[in-house]
C-alpha positions as CSV (number, residue, x, y, z in Angstrom):
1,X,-6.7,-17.4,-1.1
2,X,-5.4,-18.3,2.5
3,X,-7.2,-17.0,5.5
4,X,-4.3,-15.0,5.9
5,X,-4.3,-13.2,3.2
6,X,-7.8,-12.5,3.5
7,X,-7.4,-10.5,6.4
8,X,-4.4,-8.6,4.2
9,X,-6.7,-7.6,1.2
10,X,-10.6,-7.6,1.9
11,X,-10.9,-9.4,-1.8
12,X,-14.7,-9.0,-0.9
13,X,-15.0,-5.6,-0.2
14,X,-12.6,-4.9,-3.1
15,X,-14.2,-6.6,-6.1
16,X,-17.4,-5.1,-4.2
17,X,-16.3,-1.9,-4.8
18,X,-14.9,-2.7,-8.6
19,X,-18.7,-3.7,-9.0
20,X,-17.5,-7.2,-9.4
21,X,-15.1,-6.6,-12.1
22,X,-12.6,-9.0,-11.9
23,X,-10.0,-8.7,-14.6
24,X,-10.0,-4.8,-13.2
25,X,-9.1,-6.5,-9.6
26,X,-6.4,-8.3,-11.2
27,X,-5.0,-5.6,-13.6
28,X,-4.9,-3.3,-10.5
29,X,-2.9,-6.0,-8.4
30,X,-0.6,-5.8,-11.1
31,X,0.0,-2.7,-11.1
32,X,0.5,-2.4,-7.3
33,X,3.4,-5.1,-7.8
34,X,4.9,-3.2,-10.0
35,X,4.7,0.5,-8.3
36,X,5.1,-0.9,-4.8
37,X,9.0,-1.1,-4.6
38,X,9.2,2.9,-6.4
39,X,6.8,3.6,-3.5
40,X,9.0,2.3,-1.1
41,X,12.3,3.6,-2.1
42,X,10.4,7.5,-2.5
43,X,9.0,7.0,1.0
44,X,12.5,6.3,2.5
45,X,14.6,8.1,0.4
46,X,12.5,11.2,1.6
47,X,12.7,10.8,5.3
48,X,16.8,10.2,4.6
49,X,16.2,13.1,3.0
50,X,13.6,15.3,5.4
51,X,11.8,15.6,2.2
52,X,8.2,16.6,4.1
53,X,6.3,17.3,0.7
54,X,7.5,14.1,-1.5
55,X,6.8,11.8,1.9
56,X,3.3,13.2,2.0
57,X,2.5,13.1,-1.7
58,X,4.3,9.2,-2.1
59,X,2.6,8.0,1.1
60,X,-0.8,9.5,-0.1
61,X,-0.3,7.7,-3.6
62,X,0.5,4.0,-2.0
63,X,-2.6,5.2,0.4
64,X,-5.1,5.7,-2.6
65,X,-3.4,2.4,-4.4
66,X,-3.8,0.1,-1.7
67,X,-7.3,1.7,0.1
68,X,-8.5,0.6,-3.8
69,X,-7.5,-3.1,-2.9
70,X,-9.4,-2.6,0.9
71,X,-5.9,-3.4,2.2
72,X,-6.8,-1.7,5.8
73,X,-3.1,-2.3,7.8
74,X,-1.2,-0.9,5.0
75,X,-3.9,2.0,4.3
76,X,-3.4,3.4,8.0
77,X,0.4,2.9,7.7
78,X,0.7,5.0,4.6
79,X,-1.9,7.3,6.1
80,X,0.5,7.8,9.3
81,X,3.4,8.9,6.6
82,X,1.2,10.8,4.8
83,X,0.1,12.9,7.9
84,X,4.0,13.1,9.5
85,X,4.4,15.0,5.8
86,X,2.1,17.2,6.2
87,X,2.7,18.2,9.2
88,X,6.5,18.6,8.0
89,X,8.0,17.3,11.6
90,X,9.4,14.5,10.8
91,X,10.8,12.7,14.2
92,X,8.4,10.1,14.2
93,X,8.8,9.3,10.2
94,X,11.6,6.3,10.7
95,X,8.8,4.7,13.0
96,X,6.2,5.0,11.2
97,X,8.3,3.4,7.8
98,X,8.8,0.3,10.2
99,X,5.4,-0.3,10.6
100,X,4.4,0.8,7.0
101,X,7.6,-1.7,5.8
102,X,5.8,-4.7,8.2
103,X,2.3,-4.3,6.6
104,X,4.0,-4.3,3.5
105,X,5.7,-7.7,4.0
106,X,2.3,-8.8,5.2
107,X,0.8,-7.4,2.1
108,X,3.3,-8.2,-1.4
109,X,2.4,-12.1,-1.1
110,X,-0.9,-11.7,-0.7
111,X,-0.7,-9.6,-3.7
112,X,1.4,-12.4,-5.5
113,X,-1.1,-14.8,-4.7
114,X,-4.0,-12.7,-6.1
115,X,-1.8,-11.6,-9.0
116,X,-1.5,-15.9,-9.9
117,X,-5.0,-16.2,-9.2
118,X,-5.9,-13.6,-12.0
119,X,-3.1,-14.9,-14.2
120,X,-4.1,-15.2,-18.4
């Protein structure tokens, strides 16, 4: 994996954590492909929206789905979103997505390039 995408997903910390189980690693990875876009849409569909409760609950899920994979920058993102919900004030929820979509970009091809790595 590049040096890049090391500092993305802490592979270490994350199969660490996993007890070294790899084919968990990649099965997760998988499954954070394929929920990440579904994530996404909720997250920004609910701000459109002013949707306080579904922002906190979808941030808090892509939080607990990526904190799995050590992936820090993405973690704190959703963590920001989940908080705005909470808190149900919204104004800084459009600012918050644009860092959250950023770490994101940063984050899907490391996840591609762990997801070929653990490819059957």
């Amino acid at each position: 994996m590049a040096s890049e995408d090391s500092q993305v997903i802490d592979k270490a910390a994350a199969l660490d954590q996993l007890e070294g189980d790899e084919e968990l690693l990649g099965q997760m990875v998988g499954l954070i492909l394929e929920d990440c876009p579904k994530f996404m849409e909720d997250i920004r569909s609910a701000i459109a929206r002013g949707d306080a409760e579904i922002l906190q609950r979808t941030s808090h899920t892509l939080k607990g789905a990526v904190g799995n994979l050590q992936a820090h920058a993405v973690y704190e993102a959703a963590l920001r979103l989940e908080m705005i919900g909470r808190s149900a004030e919204l104004s800084g929820a459009d600012d918050a997505l644009g860092v959250l979509d950023e770490e994101m970009n940063r984050l899907l091809p490391a996840l591609e390039a762990l997801s070929k790595e653990y490819a059957t």
